[in-house]
C-alpha positions in Angstrom: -13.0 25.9 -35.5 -13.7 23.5 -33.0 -11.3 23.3 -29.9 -10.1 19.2 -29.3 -7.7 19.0 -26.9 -4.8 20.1 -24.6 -1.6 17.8 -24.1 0.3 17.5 -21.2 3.7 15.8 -21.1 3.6 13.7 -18.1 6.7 12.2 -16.2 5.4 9.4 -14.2 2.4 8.0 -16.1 0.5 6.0 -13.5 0.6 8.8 -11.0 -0.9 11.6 -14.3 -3.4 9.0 -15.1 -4.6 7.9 -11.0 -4.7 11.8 -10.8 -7.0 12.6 -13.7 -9.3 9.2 -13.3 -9.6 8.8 -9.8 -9.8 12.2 -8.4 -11.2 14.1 -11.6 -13.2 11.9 -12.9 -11.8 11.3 -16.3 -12.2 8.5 -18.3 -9.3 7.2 -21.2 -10.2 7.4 -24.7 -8.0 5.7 -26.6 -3.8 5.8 -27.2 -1.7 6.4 -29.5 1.6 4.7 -29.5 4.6 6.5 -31.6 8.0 5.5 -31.8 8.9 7.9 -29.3 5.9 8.1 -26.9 2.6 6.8 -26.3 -0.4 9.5 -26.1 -3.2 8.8 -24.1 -6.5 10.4 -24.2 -8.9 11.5 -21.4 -12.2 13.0 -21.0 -14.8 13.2 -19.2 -18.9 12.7 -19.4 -20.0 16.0 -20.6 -18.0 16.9 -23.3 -16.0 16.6 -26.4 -12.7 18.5 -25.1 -9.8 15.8 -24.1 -6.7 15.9 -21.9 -3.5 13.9 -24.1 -1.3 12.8 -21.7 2.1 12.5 -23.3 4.1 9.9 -22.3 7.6 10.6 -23.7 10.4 8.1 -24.0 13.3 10.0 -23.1 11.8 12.0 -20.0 14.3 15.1 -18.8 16.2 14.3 -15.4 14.0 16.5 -13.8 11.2 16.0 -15.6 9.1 19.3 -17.6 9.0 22.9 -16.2 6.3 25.3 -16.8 6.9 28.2 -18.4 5.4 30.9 -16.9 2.4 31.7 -19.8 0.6 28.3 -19.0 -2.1 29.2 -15.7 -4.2 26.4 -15.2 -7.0 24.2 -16.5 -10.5 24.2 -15.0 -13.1 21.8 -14.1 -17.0 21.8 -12.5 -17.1 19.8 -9.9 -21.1 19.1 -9.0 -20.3 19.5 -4.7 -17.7 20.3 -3.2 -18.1 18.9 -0.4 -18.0 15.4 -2.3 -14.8 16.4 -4.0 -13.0 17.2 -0.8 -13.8 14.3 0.6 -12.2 12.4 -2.5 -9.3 14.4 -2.6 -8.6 13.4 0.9 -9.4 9.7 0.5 -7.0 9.8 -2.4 -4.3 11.2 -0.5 -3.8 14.7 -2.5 -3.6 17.8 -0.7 -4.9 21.7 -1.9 -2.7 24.0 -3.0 -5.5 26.4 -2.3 -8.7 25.3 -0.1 -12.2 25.5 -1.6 -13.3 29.2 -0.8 -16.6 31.5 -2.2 -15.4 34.2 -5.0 -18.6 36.0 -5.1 -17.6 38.1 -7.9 -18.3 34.2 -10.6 -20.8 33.1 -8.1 -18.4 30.1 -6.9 -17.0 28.1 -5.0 -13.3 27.4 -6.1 -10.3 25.5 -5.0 -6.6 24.8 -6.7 -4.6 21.5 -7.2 -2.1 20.3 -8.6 -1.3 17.3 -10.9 1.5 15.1 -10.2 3.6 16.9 -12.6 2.8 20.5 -10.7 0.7 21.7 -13.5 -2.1 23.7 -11.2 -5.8 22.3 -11.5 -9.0 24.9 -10.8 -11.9 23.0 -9.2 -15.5 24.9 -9.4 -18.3 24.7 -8.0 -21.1 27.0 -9.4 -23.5 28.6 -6.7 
């Protein structure tokens, strides 16, 4: 088994895909368009694994809710130093600051996406 992706219903597609190109890094793929929705496909650089970022249709009133299984994805960032600077640039704010957890030997930080899903930034020391 090989893992291939995660998907994501998004509510406001510009702001999901500024989010994950701009400030992650991500690049799109390719989309699918359905009769329904249109799926769009990130990933970065390094690897294989891709984001689909759902684009539904009909989108609830209030948009998706999170259960409470789903955590969070993770990401490397190279510096984070760099990546602060970006995520201030681009306007987005932490919803916890980069810190050292010396039990992984990082430096990690949470975001969020525009849809509240939360986003781990690493940096390995």
């Amino acid at each position: 088994m090989k893992i291939l992706h995660a998907m994501i219903r998004v509510k406001d597609i510009d702001a999901s895909m500024k989010f994950y190109t701009e400030l992650l890094g991500l690049e799109k793929t390719h989309e699918i368009k359905l009769e329904d929705s249109i799926l769009h496909f990130l990933k970065d650089k390094d690897s294989d694994f891709e984001i689909e970022l759902t684009q539904n249709f009909d989108i609830p009133e209030n948009g998706y809710q999170n259960g409470n299984a789903f955590g969070h994805f993770a990401v490397e960032t190279k510096n984070m130093n760099e990546f602060d600077k970006k995520i201030k640039n681009l306007g987005y704010e932490y919803l916890y600051e980069p810190f050292i957890l010396e039990e992984a030997s990082s430096k990690i930080a949470f975001i969020k996406d525009p849809d509240g899903n939360e986003i781990e930034v690493i940096e390995k020391l």
